[in-house]
N, C-alpha and C positions, 0 to 999 in steps of 0.2 A: 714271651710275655707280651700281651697286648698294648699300643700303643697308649696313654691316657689320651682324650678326645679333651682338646682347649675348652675354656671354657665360650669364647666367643663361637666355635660351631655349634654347642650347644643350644645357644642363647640365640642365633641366627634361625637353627630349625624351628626353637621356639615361634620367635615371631613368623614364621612363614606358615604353620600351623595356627597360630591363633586367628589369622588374617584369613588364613582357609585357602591359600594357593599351593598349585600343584607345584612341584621345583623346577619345573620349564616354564612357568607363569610367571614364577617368583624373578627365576635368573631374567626372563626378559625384561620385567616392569624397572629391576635395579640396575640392568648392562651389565650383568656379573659375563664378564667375557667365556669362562666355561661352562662350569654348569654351576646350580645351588646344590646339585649331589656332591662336588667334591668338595665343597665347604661343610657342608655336615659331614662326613666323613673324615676332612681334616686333612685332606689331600693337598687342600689349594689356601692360603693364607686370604683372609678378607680385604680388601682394596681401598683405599683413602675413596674412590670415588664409588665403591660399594658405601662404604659408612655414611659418606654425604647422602648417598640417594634415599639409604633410612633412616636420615632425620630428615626430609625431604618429605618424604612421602608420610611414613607414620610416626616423628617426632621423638624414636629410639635415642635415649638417653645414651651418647656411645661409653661413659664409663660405666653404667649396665653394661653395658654391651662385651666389656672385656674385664667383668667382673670389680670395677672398684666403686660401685652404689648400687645399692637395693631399690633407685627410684631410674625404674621403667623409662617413662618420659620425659620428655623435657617440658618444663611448664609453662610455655611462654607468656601465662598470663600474667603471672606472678614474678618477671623479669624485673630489675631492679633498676630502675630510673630514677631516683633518687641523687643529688648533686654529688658531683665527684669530688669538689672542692669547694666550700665556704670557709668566708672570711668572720673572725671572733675580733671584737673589740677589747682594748684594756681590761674592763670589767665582765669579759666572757660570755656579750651577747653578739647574736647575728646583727651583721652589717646586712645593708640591702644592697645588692651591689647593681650596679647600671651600665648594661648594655646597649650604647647606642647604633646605629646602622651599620657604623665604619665596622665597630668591633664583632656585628652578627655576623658579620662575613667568615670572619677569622673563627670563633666562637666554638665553632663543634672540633674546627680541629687541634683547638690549643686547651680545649674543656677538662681535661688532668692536670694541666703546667700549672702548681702551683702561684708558678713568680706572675706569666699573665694572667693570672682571674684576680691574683691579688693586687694587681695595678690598676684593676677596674675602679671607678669613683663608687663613694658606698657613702651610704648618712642612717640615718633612722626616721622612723616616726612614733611619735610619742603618744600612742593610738593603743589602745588593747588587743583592737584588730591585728595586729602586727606582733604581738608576744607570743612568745611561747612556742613560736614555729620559721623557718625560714625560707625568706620570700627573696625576688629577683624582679629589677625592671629593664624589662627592651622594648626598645624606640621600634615602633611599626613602620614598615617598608610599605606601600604598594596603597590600594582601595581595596582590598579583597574583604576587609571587613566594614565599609562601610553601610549604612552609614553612620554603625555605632561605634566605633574606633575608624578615626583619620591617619592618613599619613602622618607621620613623624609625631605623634603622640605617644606616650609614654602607657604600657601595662604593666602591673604588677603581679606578680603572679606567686602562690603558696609552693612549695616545692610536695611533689606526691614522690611516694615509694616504690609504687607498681601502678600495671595496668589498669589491674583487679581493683586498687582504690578509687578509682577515677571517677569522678561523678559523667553519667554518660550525660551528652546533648550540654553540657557546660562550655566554655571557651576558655582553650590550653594555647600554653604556649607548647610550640613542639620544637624540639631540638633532635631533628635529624642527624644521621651523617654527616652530610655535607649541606645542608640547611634551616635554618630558623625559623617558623611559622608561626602564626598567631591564626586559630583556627577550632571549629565548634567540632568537637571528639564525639563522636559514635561511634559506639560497637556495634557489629556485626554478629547479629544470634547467629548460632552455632559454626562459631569462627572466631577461636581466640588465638587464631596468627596473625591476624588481620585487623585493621579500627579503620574506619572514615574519616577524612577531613574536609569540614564543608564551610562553606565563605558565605559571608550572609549578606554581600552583594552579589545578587542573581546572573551575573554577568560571568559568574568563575563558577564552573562544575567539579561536585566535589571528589574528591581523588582516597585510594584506599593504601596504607604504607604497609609493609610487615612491621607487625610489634619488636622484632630483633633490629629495626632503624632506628628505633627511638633511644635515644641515649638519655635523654633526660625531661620531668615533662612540670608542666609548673600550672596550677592552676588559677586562672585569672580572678581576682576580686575590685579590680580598682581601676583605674586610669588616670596619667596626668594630664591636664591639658591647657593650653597656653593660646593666648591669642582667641578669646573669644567674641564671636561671632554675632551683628544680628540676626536677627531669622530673615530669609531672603525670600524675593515675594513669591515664589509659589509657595512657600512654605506656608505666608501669610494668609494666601488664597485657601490652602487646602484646608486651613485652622477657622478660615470664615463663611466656607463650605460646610464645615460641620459643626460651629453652632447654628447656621441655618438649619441645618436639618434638625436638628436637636430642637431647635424651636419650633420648626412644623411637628414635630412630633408629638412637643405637647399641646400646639394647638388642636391638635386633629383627637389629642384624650379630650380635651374642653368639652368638645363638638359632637363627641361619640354620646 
């Protein structure tokens, strides 16, 4: 009686036929150390770093892959970044909780621990803008977004579900792996493993993450900010630069 064929060699031939490689094309693009004939045949068992190279390369769903979901791929657009942990008040509304520098540091690695996110400072605002959905503030690091968010001023940011929602060319908060960003989100047409982050001081070149870094992503609406400033004289200069010009402007409609 003939052996039954796994269902992962099946599913292996599959993909190497849809993709249209030969099985010596196949085995060399994945480092299948023997051949990709004795895996369809059921010879050779599939390899943890066989499975990585086909989500690697064409995004193979591996419970497809060994028969426990009917969904092919993997969807990295649709990845869930949505908070791991929010804090409920007495009366069963979101708290705003606040992140400042010390604790961005800590943040992505303590981002499930109940007990630390619940020890963050959290208040409300008594604003519409703020109902109904929940939001997060971190203290900005650095000049990278100046010079419309400064050092050590506070954003607020809505929390998003996925990728897929994210308003492109808006400014997210991103919560990496191992770090916290406050940065303008681009997708990248045709390339939903991938988003841009770009600082809207010219001085920082913008960088591309895999969508599988993002653990959590909060969209910016608001800023706190404290210690406000006069306008400093170039500022003042550039402001009386251009109602200069603005005034020849309409003198020269007079004249026409």
């Amino acid at each position: 009686m003939e052996k039954q064929l796994a269902i992962e060699a099946k599913r292996f031939k599959e993909i190497r036929e849809q993709k249209q490689f030969t099985q010596q094309a196949f085995a060399e693009l994945l480092g299948v150390k023997s051949s990709a004939a004795d895996i369809e045949r059921g010879k050779t068992k599939i390899s943890g770093e066989v499975v990585i190279a086909l989500i690697e390369h064409f995004k193979i769903n591996p419970l497809w892959l060994f028969g426990k979901s009917n969904r092919q791929y993997i969807d990295l657009e649709h990845t869930d970044v949505s908070p791991r942990v929010i804090a409920i008040d007495a009366q069963g509304n979101d708290s705003i909780l606040m992140v400042n520098q010390k604790a961005a540091a800590g943040y992505p690695h303590n981002i499930q621990d109940v007990d630390w996110v619940g020890a963050l400072p959290a208040f409300h605002l008594p604003l519409p803008e703020y109902r109904n959905a929940t939001y997060r503030g971190f203290q900005v690091e650095g000049d990278s977004m100046m010079p419309t968010i400064r050092p050590k001023e506070w954003v607020l940011g809505k929390a998003v579900s996925s990728i897929s929602e994210a308003s492109d060319r808006k400014i997210f908060i991103v919560v990496l792996n191992d770090s916290v960003l406050v940065k303008k989100l681009q997708k990248i047409p045709n390339n939903v493993n991938k988003v841009r982050l770009i600082s809207l001081n010219p001085e920082y070149l913008p960088i591309e993450v895999d969508v599988s870094t993002i653990q959590e992503l909060w969209q910016v609406n608001s800023k706190l900010t404290f210690g406000i400033e006069e306008p400093s004289e170039s500022t003042l200069l550039r402001q009386l630069q251009q109602s200069m010009n603005e005034l020849k402007g309409q003198i020269n409609k007079l004249n026409s």
